[in-house]
PyMOL CGO cylinders between C-alpha atoms (Angstrom):
from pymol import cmd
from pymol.cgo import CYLINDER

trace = [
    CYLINDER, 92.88, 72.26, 144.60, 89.87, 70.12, 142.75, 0.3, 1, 1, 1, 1, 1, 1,
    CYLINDER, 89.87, 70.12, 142.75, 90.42, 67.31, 144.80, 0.3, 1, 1, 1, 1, 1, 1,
    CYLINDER, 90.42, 67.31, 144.80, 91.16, 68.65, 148.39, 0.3, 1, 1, 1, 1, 1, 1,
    CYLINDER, 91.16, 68.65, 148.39, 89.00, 68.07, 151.24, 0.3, 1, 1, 1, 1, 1, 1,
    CYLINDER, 89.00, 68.07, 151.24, 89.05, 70.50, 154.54, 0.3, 1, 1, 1, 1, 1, 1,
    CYLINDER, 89.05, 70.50, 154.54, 88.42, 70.10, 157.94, 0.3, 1, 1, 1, 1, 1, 1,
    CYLINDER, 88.42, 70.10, 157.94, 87.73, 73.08, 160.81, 0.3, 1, 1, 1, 1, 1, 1,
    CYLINDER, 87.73, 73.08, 160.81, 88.04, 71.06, 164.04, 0.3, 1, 1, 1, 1, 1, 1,
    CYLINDER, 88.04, 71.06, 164.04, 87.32, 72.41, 167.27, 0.3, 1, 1, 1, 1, 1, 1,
    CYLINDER, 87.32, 72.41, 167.27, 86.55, 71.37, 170.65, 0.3, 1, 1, 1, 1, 1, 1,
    CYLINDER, 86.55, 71.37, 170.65, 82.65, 71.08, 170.31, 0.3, 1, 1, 1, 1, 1, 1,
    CYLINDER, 82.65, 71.08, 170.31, 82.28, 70.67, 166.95, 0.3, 1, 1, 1, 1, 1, 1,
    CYLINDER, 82.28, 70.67, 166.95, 83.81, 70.06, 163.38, 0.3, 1, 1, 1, 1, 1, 1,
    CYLINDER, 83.81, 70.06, 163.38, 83.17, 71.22, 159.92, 0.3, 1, 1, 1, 1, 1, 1,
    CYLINDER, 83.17, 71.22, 159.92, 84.23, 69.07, 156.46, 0.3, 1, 1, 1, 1, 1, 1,
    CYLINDER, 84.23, 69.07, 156.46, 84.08, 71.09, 153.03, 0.3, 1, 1, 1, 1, 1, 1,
    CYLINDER, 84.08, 71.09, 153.03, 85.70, 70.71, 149.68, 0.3, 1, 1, 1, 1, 1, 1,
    CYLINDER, 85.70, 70.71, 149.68, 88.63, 73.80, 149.57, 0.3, 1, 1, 1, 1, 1, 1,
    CYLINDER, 88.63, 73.80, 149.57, 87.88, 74.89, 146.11, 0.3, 1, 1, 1, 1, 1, 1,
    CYLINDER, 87.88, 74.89, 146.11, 85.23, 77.15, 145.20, 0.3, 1, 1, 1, 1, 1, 1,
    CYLINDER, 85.23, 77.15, 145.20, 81.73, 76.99, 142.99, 0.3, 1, 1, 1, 1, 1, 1,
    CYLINDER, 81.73, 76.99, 142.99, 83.36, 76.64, 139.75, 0.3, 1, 1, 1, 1, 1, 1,
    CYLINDER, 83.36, 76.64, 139.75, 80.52, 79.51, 138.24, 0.3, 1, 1, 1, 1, 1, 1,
    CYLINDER, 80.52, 79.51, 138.24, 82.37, 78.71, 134.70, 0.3, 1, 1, 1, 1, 1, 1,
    CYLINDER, 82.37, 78.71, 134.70, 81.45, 75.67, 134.65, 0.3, 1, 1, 1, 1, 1, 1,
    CYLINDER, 81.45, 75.67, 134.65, 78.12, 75.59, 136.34, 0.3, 1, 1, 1, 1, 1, 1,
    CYLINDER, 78.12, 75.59, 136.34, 75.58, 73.14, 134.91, 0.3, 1, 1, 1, 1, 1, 1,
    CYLINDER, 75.58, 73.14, 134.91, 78.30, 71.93, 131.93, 0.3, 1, 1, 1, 1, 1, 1,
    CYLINDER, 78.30, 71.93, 131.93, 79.10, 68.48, 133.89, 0.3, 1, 1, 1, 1, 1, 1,
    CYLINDER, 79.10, 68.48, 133.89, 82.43, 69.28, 134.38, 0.3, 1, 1, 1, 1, 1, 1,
    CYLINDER, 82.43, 69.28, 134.38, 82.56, 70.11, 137.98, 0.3, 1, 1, 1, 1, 1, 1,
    CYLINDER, 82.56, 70.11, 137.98, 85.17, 67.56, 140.54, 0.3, 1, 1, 1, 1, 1, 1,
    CYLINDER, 85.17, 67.56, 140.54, 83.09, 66.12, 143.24, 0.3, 1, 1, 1, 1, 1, 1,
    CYLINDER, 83.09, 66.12, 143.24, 86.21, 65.02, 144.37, 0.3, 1, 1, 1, 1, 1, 1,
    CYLINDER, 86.21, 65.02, 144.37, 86.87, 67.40, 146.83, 0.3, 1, 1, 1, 1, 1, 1,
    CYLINDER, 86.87, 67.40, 146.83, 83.51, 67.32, 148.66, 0.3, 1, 1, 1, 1, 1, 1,
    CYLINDER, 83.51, 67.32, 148.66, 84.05, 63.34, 148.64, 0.3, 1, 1, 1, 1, 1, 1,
    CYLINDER, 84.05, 63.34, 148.64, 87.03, 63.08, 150.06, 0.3, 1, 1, 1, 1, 1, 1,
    CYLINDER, 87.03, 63.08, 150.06, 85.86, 66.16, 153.09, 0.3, 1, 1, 1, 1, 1, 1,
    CYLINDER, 85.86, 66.16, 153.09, 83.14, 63.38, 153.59, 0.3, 1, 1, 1, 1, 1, 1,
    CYLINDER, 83.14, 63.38, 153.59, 85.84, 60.69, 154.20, 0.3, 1, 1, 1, 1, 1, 1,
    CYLINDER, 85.84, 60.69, 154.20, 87.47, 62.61, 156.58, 0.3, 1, 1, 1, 1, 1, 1,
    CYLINDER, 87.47, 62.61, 156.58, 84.37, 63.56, 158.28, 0.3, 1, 1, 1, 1, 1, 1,
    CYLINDER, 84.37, 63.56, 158.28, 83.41, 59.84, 158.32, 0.3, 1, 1, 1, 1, 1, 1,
    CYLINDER, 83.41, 59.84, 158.32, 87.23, 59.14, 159.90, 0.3, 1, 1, 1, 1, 1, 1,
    CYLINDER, 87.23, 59.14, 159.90, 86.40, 61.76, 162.36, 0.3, 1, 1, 1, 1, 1, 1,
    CYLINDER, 86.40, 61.76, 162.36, 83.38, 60.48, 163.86, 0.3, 1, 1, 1, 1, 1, 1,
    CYLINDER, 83.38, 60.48, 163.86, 84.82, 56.80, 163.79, 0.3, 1, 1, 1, 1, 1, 1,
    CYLINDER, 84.82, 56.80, 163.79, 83.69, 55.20, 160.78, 0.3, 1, 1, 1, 1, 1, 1,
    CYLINDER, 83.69, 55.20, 160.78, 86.93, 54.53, 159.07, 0.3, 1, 1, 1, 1, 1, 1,
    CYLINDER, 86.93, 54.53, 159.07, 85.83, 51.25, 157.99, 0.3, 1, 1, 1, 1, 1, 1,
    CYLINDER, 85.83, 51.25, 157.99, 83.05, 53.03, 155.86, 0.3, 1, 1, 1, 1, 1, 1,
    CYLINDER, 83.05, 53.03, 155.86, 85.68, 55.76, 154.85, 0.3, 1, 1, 1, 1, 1, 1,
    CYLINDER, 85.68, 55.76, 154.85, 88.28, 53.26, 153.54, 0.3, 1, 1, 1, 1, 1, 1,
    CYLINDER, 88.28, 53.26, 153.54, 85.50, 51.81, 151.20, 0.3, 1, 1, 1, 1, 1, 1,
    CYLINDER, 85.50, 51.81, 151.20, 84.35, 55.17, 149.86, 0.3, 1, 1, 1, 1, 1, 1,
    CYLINDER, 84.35, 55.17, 149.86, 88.02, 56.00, 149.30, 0.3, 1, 1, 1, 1, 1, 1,
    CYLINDER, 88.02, 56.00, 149.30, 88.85, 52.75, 147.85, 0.3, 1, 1, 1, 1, 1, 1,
    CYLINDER, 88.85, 52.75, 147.85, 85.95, 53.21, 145.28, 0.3, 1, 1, 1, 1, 1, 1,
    CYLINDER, 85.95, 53.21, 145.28, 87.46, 57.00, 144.60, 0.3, 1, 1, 1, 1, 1, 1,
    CYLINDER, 87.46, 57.00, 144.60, 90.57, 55.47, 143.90, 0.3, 1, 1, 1, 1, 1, 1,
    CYLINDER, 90.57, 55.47, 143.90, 89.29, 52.57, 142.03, 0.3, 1, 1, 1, 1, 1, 1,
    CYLINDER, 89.29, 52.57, 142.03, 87.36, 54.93, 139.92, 0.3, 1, 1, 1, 1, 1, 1,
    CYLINDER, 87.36, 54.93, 139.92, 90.11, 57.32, 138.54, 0.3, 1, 1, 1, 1, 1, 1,
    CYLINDER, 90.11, 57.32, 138.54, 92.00, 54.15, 138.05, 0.3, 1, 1, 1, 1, 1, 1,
    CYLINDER, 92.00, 54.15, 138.05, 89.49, 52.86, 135.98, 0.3, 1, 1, 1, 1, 1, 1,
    CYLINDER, 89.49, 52.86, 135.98, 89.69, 55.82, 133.80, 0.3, 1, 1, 1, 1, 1, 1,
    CYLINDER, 89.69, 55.82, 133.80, 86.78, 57.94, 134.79, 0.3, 1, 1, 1, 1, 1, 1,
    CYLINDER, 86.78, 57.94, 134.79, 88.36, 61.34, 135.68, 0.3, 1, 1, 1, 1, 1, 1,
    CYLINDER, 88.36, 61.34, 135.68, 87.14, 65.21, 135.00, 0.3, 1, 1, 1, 1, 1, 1,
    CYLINDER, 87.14, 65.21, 135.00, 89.17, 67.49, 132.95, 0.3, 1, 1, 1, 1, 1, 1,
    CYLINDER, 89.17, 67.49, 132.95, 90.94, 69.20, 135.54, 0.3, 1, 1, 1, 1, 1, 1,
    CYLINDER, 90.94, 69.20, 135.54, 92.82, 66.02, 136.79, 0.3, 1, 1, 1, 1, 1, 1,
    CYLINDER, 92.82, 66.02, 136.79, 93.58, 64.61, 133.29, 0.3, 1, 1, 1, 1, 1, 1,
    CYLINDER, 93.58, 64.61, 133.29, 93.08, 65.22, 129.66, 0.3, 1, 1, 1, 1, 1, 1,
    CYLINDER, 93.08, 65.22, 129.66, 94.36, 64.15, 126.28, 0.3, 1, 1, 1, 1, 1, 1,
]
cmd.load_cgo(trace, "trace")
């Protein structure tokens, strides 16, 4: 759930959010997944046609995690 984005989508006007909630146990401990929010933004981006901007922002996600750089929740030793 960490790394899901959301969309609402209606006829006059759209709303992009991360599906997961605050996280209060983790407040302020930098452990919190911005992936979520991130990848609500790519959609949103997609949505008002800038999937050329999207596709690098998700690349860079992508390149990121691959690189190693990952919170707890999506991999640990």
């Amino acid at each position: 759930v960490g790394i899901a984005g959301s969309a609402n989508i209606g006829d006059q006007c759209a709303m992009f959010e991360a599906i997961h909630g605050s996280a209060p146990k983790i407040a302020g401990l930098d452990k919190a997944n911005p992936s979520g929010l991130l990848l609500a933004a790519v959609q949103m981006l997609i949505h008002i046609d800038q999937a050329s901007v999207a596709e690098k922002i998700h690349n860079a996600w992508l390149a990121t995690l691959e690189e190693g750089a990952h919170t707890a929740d999506i991999y640990h030793d």
